[in-house]
Backbone bond lengths (Angstrom), bond angles and torsions (degrees), N, CA, C in turn:
res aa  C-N    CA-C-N  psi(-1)  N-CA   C-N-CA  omega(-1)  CA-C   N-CA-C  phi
1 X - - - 1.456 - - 1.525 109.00 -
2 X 1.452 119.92 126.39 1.494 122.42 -174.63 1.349 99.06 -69.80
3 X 1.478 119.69 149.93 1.335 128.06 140.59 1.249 136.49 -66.52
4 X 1.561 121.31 150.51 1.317 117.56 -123.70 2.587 81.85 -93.30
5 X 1.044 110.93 169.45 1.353 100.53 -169.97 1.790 99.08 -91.95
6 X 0.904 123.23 136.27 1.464 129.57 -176.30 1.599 108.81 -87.40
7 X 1.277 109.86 -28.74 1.636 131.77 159.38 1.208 99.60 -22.23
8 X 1.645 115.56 -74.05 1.357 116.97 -134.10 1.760 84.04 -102.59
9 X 1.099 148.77 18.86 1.445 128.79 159.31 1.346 105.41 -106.29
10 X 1.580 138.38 2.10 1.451 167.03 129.32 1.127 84.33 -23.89
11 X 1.298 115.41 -61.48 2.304 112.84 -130.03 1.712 66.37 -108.45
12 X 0.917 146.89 35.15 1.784 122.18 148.78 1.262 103.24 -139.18
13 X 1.327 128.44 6.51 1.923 121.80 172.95 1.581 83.06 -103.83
14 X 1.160 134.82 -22.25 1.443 132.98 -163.82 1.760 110.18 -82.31
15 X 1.815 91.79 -38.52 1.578 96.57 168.30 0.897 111.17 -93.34
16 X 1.757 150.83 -15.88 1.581 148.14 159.46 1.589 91.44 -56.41
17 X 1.091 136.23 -45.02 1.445 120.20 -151.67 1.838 100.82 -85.01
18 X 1.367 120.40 -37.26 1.132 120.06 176.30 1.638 126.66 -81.69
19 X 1.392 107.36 -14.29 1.624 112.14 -172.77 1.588 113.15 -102.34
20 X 1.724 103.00 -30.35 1.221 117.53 -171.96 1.620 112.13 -114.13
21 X 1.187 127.83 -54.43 1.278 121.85 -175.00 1.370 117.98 -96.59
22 X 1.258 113.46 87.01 1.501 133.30 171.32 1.125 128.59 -60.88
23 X 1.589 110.45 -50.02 1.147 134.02 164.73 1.230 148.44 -110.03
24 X 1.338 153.58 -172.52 1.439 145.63 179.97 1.642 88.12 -83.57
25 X 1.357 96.57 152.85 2.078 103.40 172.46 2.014 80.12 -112.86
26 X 1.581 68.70 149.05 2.114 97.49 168.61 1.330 93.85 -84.27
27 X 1.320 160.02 -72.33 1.170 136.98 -160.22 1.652 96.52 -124.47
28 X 1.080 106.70 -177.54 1.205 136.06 -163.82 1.558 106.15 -84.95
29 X 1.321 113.65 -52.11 1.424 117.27 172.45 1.114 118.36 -81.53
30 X 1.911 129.39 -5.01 1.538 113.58 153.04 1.801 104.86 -84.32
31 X 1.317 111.51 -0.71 1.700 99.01 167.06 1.776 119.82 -75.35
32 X 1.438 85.18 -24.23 1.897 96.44 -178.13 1.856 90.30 -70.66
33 X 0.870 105.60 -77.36 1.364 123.72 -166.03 1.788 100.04 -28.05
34 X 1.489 107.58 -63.24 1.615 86.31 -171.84 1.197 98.50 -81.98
35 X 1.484 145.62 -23.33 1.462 98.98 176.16 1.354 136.72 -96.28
36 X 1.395 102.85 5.46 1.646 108.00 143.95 1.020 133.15 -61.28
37 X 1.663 112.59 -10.65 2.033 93.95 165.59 1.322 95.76 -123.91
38 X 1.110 129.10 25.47 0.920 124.19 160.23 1.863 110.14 -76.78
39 X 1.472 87.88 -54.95 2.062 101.06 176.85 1.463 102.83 -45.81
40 X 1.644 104.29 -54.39 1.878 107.39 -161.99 1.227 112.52 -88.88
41 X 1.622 129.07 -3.82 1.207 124.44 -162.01 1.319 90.94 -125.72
42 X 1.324 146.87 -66.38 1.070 134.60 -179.13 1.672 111.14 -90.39
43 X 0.862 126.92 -61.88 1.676 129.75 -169.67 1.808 115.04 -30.60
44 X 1.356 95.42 -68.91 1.538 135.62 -168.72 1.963 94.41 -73.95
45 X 1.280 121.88 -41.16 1.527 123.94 -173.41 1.447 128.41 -102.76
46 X 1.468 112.31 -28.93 1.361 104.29 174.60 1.855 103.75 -159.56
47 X 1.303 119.49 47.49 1.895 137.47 -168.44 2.000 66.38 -122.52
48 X 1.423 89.72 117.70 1.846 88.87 140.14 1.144 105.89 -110.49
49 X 1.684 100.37 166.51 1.444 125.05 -157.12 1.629 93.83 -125.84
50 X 1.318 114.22 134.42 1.445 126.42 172.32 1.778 97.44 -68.50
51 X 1.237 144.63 -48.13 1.501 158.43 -165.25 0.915 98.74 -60.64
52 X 1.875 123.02 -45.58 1.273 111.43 -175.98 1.541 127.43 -110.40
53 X 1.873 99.35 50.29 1.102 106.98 -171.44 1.836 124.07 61.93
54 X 1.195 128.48 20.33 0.834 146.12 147.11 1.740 105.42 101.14
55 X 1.614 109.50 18.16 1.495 104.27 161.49 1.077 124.82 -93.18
56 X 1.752 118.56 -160.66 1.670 106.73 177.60 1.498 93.60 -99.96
57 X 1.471 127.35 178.62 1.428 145.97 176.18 1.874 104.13 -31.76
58 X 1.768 84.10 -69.23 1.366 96.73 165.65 1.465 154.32 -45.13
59 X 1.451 91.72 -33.01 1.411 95.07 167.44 1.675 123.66 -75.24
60 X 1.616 99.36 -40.61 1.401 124.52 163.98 1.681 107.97 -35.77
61 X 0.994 101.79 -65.52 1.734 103.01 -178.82 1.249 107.27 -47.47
62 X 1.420 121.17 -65.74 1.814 135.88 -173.75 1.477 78.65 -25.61
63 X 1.237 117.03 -90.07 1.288 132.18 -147.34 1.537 127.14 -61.06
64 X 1.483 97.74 -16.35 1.953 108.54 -177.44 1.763 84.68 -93.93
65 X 1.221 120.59 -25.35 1.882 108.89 -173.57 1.547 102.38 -73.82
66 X 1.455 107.88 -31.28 1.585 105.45 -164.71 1.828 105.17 -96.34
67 X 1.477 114.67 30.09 1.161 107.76 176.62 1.944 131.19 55.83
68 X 1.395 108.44 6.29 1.333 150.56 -178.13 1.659 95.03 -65.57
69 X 1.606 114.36 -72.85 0.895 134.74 -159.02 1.806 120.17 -90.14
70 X 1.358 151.64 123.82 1.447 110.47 -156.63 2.002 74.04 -133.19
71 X 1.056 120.87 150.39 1.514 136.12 175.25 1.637 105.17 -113.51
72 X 1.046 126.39 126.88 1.822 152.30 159.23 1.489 121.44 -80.71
């Protein structure tokens, strides 16, 4: 079983830290808060991804569930 690439969770705290966290958060649970929609609202819904052929997460899924899409 390959190990998982440490690269690519690099290249997404690197883009959470530059797209989303601009600033200091006042508490801790407005840090959850924006960067949870940040992940589900922008990241995961409308951020394309060069990896995934240039869709979002989401679309990727649609399309790997509907046999559309095939991964190697």
């Amino acid at each position: 079983m390959p190990l998982p690439n440490p690269c690519k969770g690099d290249s997404f705290f690197g883009t959470l830290k530059t797209e989303c966290v601009t600033s200091q958060f006042q508490t801790r649970a407005q840090a959850r808060r924006v960067i949870f929609e940040y992940i589900e609202v922008f990241y995961n819904r409308q951020r394309l991804h060069s990896a995934l052929g240039y869709l979002t997460p989401a679309e990727f899924e649609a399309l790997y569930s509907q046999d559309i899409i095939c991964v190697h």
